[in-house]
Rosetta silent file (secondary structure, phi, psi, omega in degrees, C-alpha in Angstrom):
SEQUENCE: XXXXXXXXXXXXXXXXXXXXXXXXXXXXXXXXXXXXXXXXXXXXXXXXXXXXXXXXXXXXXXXXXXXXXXXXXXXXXXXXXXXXXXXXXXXXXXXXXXXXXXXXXXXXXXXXXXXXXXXXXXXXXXXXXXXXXXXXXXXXXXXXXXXXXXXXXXXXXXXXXXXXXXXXXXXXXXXXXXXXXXXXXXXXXXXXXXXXXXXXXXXXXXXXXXXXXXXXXXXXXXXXXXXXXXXXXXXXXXXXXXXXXXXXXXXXXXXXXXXXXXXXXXXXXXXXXXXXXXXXXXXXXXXXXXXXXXXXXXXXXXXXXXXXXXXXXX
SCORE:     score description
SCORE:     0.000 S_00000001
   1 L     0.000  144.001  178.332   79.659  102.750   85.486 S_00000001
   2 L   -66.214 -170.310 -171.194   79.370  100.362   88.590 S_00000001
   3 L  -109.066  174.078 -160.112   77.504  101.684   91.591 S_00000001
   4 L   -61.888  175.271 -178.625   79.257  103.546   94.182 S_00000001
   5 L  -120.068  118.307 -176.001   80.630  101.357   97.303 S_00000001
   6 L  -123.919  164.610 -159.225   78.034  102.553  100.356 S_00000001
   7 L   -63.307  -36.513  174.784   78.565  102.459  104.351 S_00000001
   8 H   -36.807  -57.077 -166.176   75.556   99.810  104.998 S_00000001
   9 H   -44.067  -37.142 -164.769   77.863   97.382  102.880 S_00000001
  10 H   -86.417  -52.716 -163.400   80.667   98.322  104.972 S_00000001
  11 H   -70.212  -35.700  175.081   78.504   97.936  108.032 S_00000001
  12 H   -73.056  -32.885 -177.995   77.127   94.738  107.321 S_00000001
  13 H   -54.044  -40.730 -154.632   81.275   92.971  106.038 S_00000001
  14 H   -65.963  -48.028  167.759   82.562   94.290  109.731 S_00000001
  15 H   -35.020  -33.250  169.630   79.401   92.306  111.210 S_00000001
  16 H   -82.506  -63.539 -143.821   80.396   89.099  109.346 S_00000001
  17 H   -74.457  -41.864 -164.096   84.411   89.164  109.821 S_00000001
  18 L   -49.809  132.064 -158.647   84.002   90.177  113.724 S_00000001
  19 L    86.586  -17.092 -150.335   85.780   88.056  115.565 S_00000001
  20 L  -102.629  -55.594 -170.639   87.299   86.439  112.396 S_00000001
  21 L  -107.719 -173.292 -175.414   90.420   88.638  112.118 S_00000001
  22 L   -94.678  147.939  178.247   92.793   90.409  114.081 S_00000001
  23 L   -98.703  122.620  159.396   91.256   94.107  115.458 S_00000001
  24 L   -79.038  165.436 -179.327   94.604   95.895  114.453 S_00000001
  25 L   -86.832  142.226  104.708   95.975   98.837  116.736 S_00000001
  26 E   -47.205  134.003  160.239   96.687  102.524  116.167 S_00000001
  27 E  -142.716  151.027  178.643   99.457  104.291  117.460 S_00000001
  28 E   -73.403  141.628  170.721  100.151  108.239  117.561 S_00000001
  29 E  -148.036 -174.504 -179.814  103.948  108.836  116.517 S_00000001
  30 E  -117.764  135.212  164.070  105.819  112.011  115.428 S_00000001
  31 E  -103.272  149.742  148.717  107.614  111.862  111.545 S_00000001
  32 E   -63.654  110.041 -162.311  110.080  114.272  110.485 S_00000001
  33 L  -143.235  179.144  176.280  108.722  115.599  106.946 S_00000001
  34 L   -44.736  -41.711 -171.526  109.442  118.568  104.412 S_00000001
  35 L   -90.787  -42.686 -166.550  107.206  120.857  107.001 S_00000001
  36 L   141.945 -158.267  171.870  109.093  119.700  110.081 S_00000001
  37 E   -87.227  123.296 -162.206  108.137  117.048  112.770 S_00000001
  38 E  -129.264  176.392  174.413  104.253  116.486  112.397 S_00000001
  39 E  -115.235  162.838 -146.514  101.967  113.863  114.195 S_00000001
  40 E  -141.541  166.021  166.058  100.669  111.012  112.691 S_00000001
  41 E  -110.535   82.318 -170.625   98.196  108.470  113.054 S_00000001
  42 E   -65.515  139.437  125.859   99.705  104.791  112.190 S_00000001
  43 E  -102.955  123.512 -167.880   96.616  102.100  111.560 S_00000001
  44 E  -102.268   62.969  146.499   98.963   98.832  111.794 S_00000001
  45 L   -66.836   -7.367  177.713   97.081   97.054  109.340 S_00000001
  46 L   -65.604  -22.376 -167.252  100.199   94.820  108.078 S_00000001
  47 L   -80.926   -5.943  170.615   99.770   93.214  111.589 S_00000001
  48 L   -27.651  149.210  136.859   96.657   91.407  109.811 S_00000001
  49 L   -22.544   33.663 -158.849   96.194   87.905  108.695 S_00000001
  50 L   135.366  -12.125  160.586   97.815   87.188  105.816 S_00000001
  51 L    88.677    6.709  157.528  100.419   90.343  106.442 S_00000001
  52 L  -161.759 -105.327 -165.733   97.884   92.682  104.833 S_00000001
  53 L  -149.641  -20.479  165.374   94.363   93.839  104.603 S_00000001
  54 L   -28.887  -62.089 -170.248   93.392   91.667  102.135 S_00000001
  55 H   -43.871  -55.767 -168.764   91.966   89.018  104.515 S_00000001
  56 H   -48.518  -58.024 -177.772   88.989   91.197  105.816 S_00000001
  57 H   -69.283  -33.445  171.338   87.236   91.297  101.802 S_00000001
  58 H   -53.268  -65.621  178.062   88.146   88.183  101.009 S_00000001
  59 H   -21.705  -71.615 -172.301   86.621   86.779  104.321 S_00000001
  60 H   -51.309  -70.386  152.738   83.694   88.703  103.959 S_00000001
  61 H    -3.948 -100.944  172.458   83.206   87.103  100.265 S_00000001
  62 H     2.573  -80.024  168.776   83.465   83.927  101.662 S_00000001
  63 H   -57.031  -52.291 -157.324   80.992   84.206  104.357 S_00000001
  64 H   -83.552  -18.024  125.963   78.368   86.157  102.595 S_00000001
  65 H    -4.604  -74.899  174.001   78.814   83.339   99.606 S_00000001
  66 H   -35.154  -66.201  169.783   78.081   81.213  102.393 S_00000001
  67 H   -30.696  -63.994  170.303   75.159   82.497  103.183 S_00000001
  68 L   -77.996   31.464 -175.911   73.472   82.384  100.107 S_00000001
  69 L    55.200   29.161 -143.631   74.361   79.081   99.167 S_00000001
  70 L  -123.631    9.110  174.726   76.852   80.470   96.488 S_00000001
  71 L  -102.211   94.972  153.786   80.221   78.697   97.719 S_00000001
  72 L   -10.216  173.614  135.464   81.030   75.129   95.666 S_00000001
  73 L   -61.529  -43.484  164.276   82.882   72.459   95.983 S_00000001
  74 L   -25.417  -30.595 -162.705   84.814   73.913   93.702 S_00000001
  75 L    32.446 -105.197 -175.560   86.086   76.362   95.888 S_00000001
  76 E  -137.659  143.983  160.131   87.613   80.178   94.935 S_00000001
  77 E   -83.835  142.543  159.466   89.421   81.271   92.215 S_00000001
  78 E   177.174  148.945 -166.678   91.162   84.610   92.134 S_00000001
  79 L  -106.876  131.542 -171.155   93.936   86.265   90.217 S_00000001
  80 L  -152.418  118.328  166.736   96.695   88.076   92.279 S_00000001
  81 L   -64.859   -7.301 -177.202  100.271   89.288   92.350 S_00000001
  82 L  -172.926  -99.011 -167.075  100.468   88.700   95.675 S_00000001
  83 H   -38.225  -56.427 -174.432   98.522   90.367   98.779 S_00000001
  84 H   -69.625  -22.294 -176.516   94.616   89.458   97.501 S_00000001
  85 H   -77.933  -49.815 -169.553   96.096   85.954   96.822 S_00000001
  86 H   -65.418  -31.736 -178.002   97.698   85.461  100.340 S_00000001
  87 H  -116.722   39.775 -172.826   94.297   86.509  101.926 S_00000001
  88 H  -128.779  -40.702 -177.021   91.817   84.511   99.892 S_00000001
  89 H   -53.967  -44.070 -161.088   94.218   81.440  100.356 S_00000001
  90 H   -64.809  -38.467 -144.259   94.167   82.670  104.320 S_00000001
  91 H  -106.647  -35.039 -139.931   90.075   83.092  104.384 S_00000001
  92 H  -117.128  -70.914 -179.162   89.458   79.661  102.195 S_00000001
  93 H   -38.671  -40.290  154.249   91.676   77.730  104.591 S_00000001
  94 H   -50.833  -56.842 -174.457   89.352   79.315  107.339 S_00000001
  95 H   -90.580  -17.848  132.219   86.532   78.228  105.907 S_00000001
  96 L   133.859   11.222 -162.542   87.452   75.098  105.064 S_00000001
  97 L  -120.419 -149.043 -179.038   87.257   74.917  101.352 S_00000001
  98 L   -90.161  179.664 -164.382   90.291   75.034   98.123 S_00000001
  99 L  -165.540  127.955  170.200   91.735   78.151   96.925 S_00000001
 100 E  -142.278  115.679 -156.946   93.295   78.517   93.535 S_00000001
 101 E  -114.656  151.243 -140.266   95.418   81.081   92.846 S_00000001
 102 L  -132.132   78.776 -137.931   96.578   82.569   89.506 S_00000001
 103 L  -116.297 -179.645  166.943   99.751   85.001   89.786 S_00000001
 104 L  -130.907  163.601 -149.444  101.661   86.529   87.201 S_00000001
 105 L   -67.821    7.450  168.688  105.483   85.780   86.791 S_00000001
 106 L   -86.306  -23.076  129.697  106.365   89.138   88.370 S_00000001
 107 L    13.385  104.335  172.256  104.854   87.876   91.654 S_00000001
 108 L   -73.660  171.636  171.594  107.632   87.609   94.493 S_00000001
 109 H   -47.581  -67.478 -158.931  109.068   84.510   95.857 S_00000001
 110 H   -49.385  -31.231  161.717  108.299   85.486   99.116 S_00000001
 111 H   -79.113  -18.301 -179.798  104.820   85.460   98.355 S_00000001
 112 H   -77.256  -40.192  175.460  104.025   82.634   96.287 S_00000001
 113 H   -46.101  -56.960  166.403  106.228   80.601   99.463 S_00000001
 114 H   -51.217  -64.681 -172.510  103.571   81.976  101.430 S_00000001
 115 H   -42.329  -25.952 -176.260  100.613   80.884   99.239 S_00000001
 116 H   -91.565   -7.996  172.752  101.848   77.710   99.255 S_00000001
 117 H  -102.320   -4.878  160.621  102.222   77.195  102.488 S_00000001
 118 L   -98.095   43.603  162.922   98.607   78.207  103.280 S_00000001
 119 L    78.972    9.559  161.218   97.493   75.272  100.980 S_00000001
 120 L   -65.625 -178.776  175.828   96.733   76.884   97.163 S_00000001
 121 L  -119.377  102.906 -161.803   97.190   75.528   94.384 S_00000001
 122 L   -97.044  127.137 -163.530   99.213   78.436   92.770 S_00000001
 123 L  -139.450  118.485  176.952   99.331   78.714   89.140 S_00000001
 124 L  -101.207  118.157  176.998  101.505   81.350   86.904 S_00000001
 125 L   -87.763  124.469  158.959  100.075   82.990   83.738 S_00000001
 126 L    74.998  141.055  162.196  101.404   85.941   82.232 S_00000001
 127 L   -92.581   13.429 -159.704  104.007   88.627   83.047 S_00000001
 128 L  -133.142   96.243  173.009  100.841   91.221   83.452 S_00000001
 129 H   -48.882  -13.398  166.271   97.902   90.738   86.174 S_00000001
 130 H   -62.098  -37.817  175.970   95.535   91.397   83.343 S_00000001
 131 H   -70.822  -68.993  170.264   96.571   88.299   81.890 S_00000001
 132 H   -35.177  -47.520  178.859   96.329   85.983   85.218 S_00000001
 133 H   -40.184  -50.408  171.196   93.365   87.732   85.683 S_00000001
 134 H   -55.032  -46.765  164.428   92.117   86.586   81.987 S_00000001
 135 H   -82.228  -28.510  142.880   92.534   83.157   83.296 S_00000001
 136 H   -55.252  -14.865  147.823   91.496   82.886   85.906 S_00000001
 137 H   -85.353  -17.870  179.418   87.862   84.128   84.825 S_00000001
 138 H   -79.973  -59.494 -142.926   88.132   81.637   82.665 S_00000001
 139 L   -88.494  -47.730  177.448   89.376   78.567   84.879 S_00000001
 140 H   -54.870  -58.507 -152.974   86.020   79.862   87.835 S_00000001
 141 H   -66.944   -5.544 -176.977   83.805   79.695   84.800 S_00000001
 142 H  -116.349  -36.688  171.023   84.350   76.230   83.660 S_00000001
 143 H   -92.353    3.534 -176.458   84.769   74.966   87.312 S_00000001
 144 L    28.968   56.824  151.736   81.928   77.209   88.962 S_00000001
 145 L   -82.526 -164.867  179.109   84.459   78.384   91.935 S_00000001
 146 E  -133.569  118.396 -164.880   83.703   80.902   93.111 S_00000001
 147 E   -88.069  132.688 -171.412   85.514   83.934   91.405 S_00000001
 148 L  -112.890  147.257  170.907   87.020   86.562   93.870 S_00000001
 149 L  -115.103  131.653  167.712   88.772   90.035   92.228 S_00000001
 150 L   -49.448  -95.501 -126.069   91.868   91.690   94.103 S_00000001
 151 L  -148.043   23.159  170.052   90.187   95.105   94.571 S_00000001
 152 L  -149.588   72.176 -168.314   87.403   95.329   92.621 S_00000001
 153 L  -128.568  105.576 -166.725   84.484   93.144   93.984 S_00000001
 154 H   -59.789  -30.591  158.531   81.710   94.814   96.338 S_00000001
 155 H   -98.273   57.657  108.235   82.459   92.369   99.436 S_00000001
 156 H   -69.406  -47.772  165.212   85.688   92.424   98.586 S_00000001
 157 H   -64.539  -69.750 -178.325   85.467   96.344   98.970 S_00000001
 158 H   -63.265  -31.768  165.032   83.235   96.556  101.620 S_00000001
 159 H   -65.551   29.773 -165.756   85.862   94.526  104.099 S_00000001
 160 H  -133.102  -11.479  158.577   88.514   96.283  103.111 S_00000001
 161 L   -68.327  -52.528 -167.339   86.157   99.514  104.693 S_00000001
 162 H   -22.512  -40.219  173.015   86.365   97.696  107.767 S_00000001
 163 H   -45.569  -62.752  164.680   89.557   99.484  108.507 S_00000001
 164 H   -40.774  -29.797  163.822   87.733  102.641  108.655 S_00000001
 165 H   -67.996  -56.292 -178.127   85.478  101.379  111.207 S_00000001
 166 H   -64.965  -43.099 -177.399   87.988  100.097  113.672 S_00000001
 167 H   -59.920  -35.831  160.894   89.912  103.198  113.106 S_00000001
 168 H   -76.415   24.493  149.648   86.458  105.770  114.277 S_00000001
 169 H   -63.663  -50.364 -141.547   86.971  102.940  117.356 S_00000001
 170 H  -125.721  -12.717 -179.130   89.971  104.170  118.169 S_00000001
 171 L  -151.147  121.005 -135.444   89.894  107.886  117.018 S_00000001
 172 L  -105.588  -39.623  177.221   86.928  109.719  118.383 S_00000001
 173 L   -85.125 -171.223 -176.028   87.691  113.163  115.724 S_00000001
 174 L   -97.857  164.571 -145.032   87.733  113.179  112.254 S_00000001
 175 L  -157.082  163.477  175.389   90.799  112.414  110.435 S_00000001
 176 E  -105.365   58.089  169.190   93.018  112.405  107.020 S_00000001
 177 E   -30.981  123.017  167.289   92.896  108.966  105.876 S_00000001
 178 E  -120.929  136.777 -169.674   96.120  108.726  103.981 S_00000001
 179 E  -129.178  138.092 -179.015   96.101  105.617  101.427 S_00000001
 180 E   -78.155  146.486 -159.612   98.361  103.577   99.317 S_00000001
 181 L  -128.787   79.005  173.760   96.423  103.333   96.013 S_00000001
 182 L   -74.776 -103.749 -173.644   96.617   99.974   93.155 S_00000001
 183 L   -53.210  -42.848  168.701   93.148   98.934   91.989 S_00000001
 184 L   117.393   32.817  167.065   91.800  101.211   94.426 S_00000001
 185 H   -67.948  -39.713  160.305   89.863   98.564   96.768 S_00000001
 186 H   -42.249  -61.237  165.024   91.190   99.745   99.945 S_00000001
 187 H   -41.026  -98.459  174.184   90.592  103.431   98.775 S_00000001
 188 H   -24.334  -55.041  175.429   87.246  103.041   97.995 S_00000001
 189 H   -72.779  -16.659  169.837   86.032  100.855  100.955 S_00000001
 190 H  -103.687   23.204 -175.373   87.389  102.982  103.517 S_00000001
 191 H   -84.080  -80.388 -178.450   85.933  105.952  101.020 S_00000001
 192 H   -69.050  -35.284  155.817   82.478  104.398  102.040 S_00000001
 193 H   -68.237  -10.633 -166.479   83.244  103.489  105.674 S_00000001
 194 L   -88.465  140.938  173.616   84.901  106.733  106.686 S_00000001
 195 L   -51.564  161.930 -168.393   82.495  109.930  108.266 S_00000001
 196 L   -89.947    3.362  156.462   81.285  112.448  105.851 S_00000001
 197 L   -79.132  -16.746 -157.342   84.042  114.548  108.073 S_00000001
 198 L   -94.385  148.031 -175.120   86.605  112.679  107.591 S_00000001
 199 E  -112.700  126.983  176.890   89.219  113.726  104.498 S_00000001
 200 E  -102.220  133.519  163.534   90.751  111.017  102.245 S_00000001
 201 E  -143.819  122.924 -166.937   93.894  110.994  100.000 S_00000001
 202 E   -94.233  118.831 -176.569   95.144  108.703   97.735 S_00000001
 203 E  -107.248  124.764  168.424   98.522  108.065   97.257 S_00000001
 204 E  -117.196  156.886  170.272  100.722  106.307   94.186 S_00000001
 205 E   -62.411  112.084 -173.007  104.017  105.665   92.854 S_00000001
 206 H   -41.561  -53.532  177.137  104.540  107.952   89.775 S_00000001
 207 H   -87.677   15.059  140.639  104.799  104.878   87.991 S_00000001
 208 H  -111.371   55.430  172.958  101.695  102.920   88.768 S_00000001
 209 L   -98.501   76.038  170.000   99.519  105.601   89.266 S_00000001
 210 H   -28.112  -66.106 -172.627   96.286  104.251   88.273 S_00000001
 211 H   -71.009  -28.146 -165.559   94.129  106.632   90.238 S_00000001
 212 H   -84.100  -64.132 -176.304   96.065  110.027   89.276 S_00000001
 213 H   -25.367  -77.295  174.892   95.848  108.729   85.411 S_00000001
 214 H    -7.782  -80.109  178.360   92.145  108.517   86.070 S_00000001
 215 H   -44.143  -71.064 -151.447   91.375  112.063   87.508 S_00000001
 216 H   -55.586  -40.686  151.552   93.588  113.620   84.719 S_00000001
 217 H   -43.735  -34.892 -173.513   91.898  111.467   82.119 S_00000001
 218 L    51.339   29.323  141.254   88.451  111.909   83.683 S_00000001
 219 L  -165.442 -149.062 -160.641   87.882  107.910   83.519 S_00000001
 220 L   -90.010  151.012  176.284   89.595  104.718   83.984 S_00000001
 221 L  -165.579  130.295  170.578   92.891  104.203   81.245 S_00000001
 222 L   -53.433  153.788 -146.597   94.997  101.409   81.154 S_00000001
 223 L  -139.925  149.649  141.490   98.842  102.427   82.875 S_00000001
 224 L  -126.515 -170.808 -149.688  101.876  100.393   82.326 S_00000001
 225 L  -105.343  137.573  178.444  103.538   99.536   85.537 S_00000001
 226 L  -144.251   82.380 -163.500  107.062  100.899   85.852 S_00000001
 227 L  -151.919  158.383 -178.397  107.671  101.185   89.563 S_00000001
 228 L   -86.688   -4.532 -178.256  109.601   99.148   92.708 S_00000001
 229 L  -118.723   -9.550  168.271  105.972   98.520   94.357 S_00000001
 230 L   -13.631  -35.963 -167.764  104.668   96.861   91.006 S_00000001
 231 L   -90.748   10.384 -177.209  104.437   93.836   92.857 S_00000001
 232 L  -137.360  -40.549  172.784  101.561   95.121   95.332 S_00000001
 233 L   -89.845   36.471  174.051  100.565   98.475   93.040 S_00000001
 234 L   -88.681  -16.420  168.476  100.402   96.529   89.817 S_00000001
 235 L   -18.321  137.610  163.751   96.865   97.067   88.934 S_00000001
 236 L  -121.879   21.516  158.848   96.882   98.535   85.489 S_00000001
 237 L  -162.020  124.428  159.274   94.013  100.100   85.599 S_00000001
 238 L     5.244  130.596  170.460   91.668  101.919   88.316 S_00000001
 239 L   -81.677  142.482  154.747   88.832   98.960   89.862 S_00000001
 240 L   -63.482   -5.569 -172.442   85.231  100.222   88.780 S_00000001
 241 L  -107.234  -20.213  168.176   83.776  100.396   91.864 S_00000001
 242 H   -68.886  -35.298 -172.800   86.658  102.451   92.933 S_00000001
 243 H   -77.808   -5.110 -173.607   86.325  105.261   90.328 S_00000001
 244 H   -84.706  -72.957 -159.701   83.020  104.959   90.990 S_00000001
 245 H   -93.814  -14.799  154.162   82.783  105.630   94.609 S_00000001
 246 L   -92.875    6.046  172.135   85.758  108.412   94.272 S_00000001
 247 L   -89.035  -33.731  174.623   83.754  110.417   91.466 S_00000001
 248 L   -96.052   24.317  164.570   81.244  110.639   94.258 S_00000001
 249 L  -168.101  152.031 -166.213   82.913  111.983   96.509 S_00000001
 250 L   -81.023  146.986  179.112   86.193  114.338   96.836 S_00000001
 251 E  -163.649  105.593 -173.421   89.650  112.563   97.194 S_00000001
 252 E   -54.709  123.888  167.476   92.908  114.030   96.889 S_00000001
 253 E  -119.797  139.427 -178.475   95.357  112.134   94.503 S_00000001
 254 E  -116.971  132.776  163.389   98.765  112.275   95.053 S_00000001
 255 E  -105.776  140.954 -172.968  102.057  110.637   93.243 S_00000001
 256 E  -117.835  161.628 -177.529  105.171  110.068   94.805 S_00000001
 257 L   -91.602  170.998  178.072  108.768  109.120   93.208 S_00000001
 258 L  -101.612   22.031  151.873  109.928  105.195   94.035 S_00000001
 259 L   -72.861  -38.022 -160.441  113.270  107.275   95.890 S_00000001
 260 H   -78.479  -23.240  164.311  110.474  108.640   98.211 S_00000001
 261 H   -60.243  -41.520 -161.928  109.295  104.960   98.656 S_00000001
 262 H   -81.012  -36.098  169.209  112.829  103.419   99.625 S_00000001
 263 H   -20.825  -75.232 -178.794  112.560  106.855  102.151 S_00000001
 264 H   -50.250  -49.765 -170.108  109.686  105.755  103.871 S_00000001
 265 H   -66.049  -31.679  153.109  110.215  102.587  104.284 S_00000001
 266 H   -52.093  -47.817 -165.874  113.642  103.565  105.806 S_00000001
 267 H   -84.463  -19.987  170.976  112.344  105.904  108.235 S_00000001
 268 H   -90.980  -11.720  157.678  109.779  103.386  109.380 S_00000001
 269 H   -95.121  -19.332  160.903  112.099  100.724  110.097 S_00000001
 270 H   -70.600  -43.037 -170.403  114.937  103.214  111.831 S_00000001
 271 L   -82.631  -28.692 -156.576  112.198  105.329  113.775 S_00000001
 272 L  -117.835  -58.145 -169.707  109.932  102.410  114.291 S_00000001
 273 L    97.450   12.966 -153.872  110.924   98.494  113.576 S_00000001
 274 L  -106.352  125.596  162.293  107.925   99.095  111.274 S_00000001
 275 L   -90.833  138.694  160.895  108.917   96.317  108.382 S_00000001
 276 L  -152.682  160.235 -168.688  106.454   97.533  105.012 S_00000001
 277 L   -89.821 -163.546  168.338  106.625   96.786  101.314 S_00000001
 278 L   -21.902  -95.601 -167.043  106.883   99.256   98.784 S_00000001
 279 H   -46.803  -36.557 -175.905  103.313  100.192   98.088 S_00000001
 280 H   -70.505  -23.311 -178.162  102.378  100.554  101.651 S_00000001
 281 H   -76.871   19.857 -149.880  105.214  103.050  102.333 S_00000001
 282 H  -107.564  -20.519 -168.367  103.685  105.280   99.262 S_00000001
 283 L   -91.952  -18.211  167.771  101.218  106.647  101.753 S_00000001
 284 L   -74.035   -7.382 -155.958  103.988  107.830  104.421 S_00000001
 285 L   -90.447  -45.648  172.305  106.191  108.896  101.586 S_00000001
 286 L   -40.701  -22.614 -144.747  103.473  111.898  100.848 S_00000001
 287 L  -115.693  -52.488 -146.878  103.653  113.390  104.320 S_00000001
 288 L   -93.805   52.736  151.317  107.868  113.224  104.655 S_00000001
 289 L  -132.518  -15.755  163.558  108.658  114.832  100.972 S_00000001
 290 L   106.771    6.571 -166.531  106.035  117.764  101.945 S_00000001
 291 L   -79.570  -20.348  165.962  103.957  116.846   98.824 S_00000001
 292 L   -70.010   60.083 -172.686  101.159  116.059  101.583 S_00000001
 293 L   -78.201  146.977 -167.601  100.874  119.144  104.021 S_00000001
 294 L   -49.293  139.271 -164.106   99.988  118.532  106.922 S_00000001
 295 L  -111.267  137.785  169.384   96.075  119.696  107.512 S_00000001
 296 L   -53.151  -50.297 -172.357   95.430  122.094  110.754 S_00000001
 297 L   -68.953    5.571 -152.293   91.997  120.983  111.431 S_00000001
 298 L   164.795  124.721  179.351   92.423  117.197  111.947 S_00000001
 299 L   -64.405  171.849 -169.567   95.602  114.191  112.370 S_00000001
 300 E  -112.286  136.396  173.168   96.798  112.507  109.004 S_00000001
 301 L  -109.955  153.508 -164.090   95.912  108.297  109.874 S_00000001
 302 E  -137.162  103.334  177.873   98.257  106.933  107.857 S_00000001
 303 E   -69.017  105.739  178.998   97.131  103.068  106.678 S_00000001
 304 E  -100.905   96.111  149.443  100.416  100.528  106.743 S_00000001
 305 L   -62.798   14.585 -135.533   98.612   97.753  104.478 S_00000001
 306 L  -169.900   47.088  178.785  101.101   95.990  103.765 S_00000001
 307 L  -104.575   48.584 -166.235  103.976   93.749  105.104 S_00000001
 308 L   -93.904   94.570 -179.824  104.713   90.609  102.724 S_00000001
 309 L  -161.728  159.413 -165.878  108.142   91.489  101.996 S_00000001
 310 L  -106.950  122.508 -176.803  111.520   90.482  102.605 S_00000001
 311 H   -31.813  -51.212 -176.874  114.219   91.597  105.338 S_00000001
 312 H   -75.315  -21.352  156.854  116.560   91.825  102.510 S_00000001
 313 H   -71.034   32.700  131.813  115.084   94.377  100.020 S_00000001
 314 L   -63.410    0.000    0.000  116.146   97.078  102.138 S_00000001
């Protein structure tokens, strides 16, 4: 089993990236849910770099690569449906070197438009991210880039804690991290940046639900993907460092239907102006269908990872 994702790791990514990225905001709001009108935490991570959260692990990657003389000419490799693509393209254009990214042909337009307009070289493999993936280990290894993993890479993890940091910034009690769940990089890193008070819960789309397979299974088991957030939740299996660093510690998993997605996502652009794709609305979707109650002791922060998506899927 990998090893667990721990808070140093976390402590040392936010030290590198600072300054590097956008500090996103919180704001308190009220939702309407299955229990009634509760209060919320928003963390407005979508307002990122790169339109998701991505950028912070990537970054860090980068930089600590840097350090140790470990970045090429050659530049980064990394296999993505989307989000992890958009903010390795975003972080290698920062840094000054190439970025080649490896998608698979479910990958939207909107995103690939992006990638291409931060300067990859974007290349599609496969209808399956296992398969880009499979090539894209291949294509670093013959060109000695330097290979980056969507969500399951330990500085890749630990920035993707970072959130958890700015968020005890900004919220002085402990809190109910609520999280949208693929590989389970996000999950994990703010799993290791978050206070040993603080309560986590992971939330998926009944039909990519990676992490809920997992628990019920008692390891990692390949999924197939049958869901409307597939293109941000496509992992098809658990990351190792995530199951790893959620075996060691407790973390509620939750699944949601993809009607309770198209909810959320509603109610965050009527109540809000809040644009978000799919997968990010899976963690608001918990709290308004009541499968999420509301905890007495502590607010629910609610992570919005996520906005690469287009005005017209609503």
């Amino acid at each position: 089993m990998a090893d667990t994702m721990d808070h140093a790791s976390v402590i040392r990514a936010g030290a590198r990236i600072d300054g590097l990225i956008r500090r996103t905001p919180t704001f308190r709001a009220t939702v309407p849910t299955a229990h009634g009108d509760i209060p919320v935490i928003f963390k407005l991570e979508f307002l990122q770099y790169g339109g998701s959260f991505k950028v912070r692990g990537s970054l860090n990657a980068l930089l600590h690569a840097e350090e140790e003389g470990r970045l090429a000419e050659a530049g980064v490799v990394i296999a993505s449906g989307g989000n992890a693509a958009i903010g390795a393209a975003w972080a290698s254009r920062l840094r000054g070197v190439t970025c080649t990214v490896v998608v698979p042909t479910t990958a939207p337009d909107i995103k690939i438009e992006k990638l291409r307009a931060l300067g990859a070289d974007v290349r599609t493999v496969g209808d399956r991210y296992a398969e880009a993936a499979a090539y894209a280990a291949e294509l670093a290894e013959s060109s000695n880039a330097l290979a980056l993993h969507a969500y399951d890479l330990p500085d890749i993890v630990a920035g993707a804690g970072t959130v958890a940091l700015e968020v005890q910034d900004d919220i002085p009690e402990p809190v109910t991290y609520v999280v949208a769940v693929g590989g389970g990089g996000l999950l994990s890193g703010i799993v290791a940046g978050s206070r040993d008070d603080d309560a986590i819960v992971g939330v998926e789309p009944r039909g990519a639900a990676t992490l809920h397979t997992a628990v019920a299974a008692r390891r990692p088991v390949d999924i197939d993907i049958d869901s409307i957030a597939g293109d941000s939740l496509g992992a098809t299996q658990i990351g190792s460092i995530a199951w790893a660093t959620v075996s060691a510690r407790p973390v509620e998993s939750l699944v949601v239907d993809d009607s309770a997605l198209l909810d959320a996502r509603t109610l965050l652009w009527e109540e809000f102006r809040i644009v978000v794709e799919h997968g990010t609305a899976a963690a608001l979707a918990a709290i308004i269908t009541g499968e999420l109650a509301p905890p007495s002791d502590r607010p629910l922060c609610v992570v919005l990872c996520g906005a690469n998506t287009a005005l017209t899927s609503y």
